[in-house]
N, C-alpha and C positions, 0 to 999 in steps of 0.2 A: 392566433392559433386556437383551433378548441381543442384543449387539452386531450381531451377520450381518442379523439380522431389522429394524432400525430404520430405515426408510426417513426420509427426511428430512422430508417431511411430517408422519410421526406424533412426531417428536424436537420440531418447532414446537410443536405442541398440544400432547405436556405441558410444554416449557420455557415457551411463553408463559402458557401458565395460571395463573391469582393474582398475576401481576404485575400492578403500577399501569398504569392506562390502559385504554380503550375498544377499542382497534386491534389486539388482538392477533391474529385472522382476517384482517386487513387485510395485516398486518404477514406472518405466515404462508403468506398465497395470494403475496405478493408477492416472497419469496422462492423458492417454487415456480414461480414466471414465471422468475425472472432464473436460477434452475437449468434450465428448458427452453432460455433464450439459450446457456448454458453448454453444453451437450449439442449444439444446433447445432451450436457453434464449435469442438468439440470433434471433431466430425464431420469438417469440412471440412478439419481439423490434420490428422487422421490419413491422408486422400487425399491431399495434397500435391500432387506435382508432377500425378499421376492425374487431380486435378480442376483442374488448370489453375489452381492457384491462389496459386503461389509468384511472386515477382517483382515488381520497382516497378511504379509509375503515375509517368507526367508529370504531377504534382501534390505538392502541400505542404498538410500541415494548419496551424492558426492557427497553431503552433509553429515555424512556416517549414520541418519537419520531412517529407523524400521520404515519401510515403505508397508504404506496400506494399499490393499488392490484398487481402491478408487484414487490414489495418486498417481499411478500406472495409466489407469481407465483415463483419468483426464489429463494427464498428460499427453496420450495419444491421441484424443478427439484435437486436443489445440494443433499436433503436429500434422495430423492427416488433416485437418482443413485448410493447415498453411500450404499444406502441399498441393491438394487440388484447385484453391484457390488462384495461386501463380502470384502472389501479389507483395510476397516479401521476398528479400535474396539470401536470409537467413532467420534463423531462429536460436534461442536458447531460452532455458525453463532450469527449475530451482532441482530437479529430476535428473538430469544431465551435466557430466563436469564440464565437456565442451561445446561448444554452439555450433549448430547444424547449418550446413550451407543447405539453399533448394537453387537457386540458380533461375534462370530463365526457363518457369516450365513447359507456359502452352502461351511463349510469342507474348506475355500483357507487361506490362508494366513491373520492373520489381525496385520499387525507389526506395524501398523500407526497410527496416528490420523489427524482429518481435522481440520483447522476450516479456517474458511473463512467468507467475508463483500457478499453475492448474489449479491446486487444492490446496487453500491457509488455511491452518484450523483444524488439519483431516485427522486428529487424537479425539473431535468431537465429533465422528462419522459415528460411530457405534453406540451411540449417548441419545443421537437423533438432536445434537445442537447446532446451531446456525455454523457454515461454512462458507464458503466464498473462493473466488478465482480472482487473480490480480493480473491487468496486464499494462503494457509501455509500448509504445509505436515510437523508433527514432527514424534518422534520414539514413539511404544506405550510401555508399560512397557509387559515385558514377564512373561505369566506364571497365570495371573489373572486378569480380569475388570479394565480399567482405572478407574481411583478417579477424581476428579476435578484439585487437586494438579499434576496430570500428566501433564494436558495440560499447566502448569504454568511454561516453559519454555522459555529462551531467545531465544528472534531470531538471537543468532550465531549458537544453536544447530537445526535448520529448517535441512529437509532432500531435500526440493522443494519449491519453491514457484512460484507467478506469476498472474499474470493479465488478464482478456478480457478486451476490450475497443470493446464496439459497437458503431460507428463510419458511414463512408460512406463505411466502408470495417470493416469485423469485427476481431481483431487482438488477439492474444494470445502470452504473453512474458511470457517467464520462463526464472529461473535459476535451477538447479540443484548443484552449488557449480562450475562449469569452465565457467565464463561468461554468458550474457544474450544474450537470442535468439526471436527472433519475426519470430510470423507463422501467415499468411492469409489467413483466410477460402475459400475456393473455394467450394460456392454452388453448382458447376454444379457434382461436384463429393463427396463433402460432407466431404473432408481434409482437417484438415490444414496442410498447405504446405510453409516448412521452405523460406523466404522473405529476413528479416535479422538476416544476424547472427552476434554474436561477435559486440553487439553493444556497442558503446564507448561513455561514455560524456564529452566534451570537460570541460578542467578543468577551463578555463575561462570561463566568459559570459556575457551578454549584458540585462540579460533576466531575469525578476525576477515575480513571482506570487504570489500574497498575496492579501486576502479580506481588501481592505484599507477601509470599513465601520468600522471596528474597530481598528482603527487607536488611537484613545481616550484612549483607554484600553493597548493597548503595554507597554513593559515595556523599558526605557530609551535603551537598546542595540540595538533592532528589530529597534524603530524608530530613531536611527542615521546614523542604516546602508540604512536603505529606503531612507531617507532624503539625503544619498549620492547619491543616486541612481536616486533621484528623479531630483537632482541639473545638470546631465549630463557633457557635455564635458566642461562646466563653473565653475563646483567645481574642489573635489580634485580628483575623481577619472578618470578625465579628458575623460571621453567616454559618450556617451547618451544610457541610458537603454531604452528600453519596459518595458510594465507592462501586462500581462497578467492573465486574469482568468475568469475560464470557472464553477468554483464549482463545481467539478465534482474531488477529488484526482486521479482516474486514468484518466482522461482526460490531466488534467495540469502534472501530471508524464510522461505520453507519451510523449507529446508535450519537455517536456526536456530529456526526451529519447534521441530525436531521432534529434535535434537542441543545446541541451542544455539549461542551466539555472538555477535558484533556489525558491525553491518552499519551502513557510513559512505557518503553522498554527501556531503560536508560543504561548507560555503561554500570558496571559494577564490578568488584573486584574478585568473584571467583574465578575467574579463568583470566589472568593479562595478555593472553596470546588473541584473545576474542575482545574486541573494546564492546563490541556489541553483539543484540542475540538475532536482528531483525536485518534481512541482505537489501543493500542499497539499489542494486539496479533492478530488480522486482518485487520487491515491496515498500521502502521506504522511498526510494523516486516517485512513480508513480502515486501512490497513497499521498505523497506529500504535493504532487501535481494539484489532487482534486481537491483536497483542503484548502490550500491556497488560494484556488481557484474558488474557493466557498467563502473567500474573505478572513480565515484560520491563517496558521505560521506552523510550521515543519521545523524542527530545528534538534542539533545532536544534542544542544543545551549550551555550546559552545560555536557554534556554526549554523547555519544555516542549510538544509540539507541540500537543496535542488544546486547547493554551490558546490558543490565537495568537487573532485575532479577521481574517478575510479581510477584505481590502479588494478582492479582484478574482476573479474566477474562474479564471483560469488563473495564479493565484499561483504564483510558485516559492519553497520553502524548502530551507536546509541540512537533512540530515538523517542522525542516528546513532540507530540502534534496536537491541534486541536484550537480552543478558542484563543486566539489573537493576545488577549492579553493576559490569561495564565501561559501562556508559552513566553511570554516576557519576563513573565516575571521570576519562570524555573531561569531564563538567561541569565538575569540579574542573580540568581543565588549562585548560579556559576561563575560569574566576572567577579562577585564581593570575594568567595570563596579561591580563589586561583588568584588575586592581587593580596589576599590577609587583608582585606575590608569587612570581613562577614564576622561581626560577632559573638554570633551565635553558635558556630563551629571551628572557631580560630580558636582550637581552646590553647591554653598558656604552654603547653609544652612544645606547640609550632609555633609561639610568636614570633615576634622580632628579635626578641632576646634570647632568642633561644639558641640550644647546639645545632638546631634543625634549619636553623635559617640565618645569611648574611645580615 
């Protein structure tokens, strides 16, 4: 392939080709839909304040979370293209408490469902910092109306997924199930146009992102492995890390894309009703589709995420993603720490001998 020349369209038709399954046209036009949503929204990013279109709303999404008018704005580009598109039989988004049926609109195919994040990151619309759109393609059930209980699947069984990041270039990563690929919009023609392919994240790294404002709230694993991290080529892990972060998930996902690193929202203890601040069926499925698929690991620190089995649609989980084997090694501080094998934070009033423990 020459790279300049591979519009996104024709990288589907030969990747989906000779793969198992009927859908791969299905699969392929459907992602060219959720790339025209992209282009929109991408649109509208670039006019800003021009198009009247930075600033809150007096209103909250189901997340009780202030809506910005560009979460609104992109949330509707994704729904009005699922709708003229015909190609899903339902939809849900991070904007909506319940999922949208569209049904069989104009006679084509509807073997899919969406759901997808429109705007991560939109507290940095007004700042002018990188943003991004998250989505998920699963199977619809054949034969009758998805229920809610349809979309209530793991993201080992996703059919697609993938990310925009509107950036100084606006970029689009997928997987399809053979590796991740990044495509760069080219305005003057209005494609995107395959950039990189077969991207790989280095299994080591140097590089770790995490909001250290809640630092207080970690639980002993996250902050011993930071505290390694923190300590550089003077501790034990004898190297000096970066710290990065942008608040944005597909911002700080990119950026380990395409350098490496690891990237934590982790459980904590300010809120017990919330284990996590980051929703599993459209942002930690997906996001953790295309890492993995980068050769990276997904994981809550105790699970692995593409395994979890939902019980709700706007689930939240903890979540560390990123180079392969700093995501083991947060595991490992979870397994020592949860058996009283971790040293380091077993301190003597939880021992063994303790009133705390049998």
């Amino acid at each position: 392939m020459h790279l300049g020349r591979t519009t996104l369209s024709k990288f589907l038709i030969q990747e989906l080709r000779g793969q198992p399954g009927g859908d791969h046209a299905d699969i392929a036009a459907l992602m060219v839909d959720i790339a025209a949503a992209i282009k929109a929204i991408s649109a509208l990013i670039a006019k800003g304040a021009l198009a009247n279109v930075l600033g809150k709303l007096d209103s909250e999404n189901v997340q009780g979370e202030v809506q910005q008018k560009l979460d609104v704005l992109a949330d509707n580009a994704f729904i009005n293209t699922f709708r003229l598109g015909g190609l899903v039989a339902g939809l849900a988004s991070e904007e909506n408490e319940d999922p949208i049926l569209l049904g069989d609109r104009l006679g084509l195919s509807t073997n899919h469902l969406a759901v997808f994040d429109p705007l991560d990151g939109s507290s940095n619309i007004d700042v002018n910092v990188s943003v991004g759109s998250i989505f998920s393609v699963l199977r619809a059930p054949q034969g009758r109306d998805p229920e809610l209980s349809d979309f209530l699947q793991p993201g080992s069984q996703q059919v697609a997924a993938g990310y925009a990041v509107y950036g100084p270039s606006t970029m689009l990563v997928i997987t399809v199930g053979r590796g991740t690929h990044g495509f760069t919009l080219d305005r003057e023609v209005g494609n995107f146009i395959l950039t990189h392919p077969d991207i790989s994240i280095p299994e080591d790294t140097h590089e770790f992102a995490i909001n250290t404002s809640n630092e207080r709230f970690w639980e002993p694993p996250v902050q011993r492995y930071i505290d390694e991290c923190k300590a550089g080529h003077s501790g034990m892990r004898d190297k000096d890390f970066n710290m990065r972060w942008i608040a944005s998930m597909v911002a700080d996902i990119h950026r380990i894309l395409m350098r490496g690193g690891v990237f934590m929202y982790p459980r904590d203890t300010r809120d017990p009703s919330k284990p996590g601040k980051l929703r599993l069926m459209y942002e930690a499925n997906p996001m953790g589709w295309v890492v993995e698929q980068a050769g990276g690991f997904a994981s809550t620190g105790r699970q692995r995420i593409l395994d979890i089995q939902p019980d709700h649609l706007h689930q939240r989980v903890p979540v560390i993603m990123g180079s392969k084997n700093e995501v083991a090694r947060v595991e490992r501080y979870h397994e020592e720490y949860d058996n009283g094998t971790d040293q380091v934070y077993n301190w003597p009033l939880f021992g063994e001998r303790s009133l705390f423990r049998n």
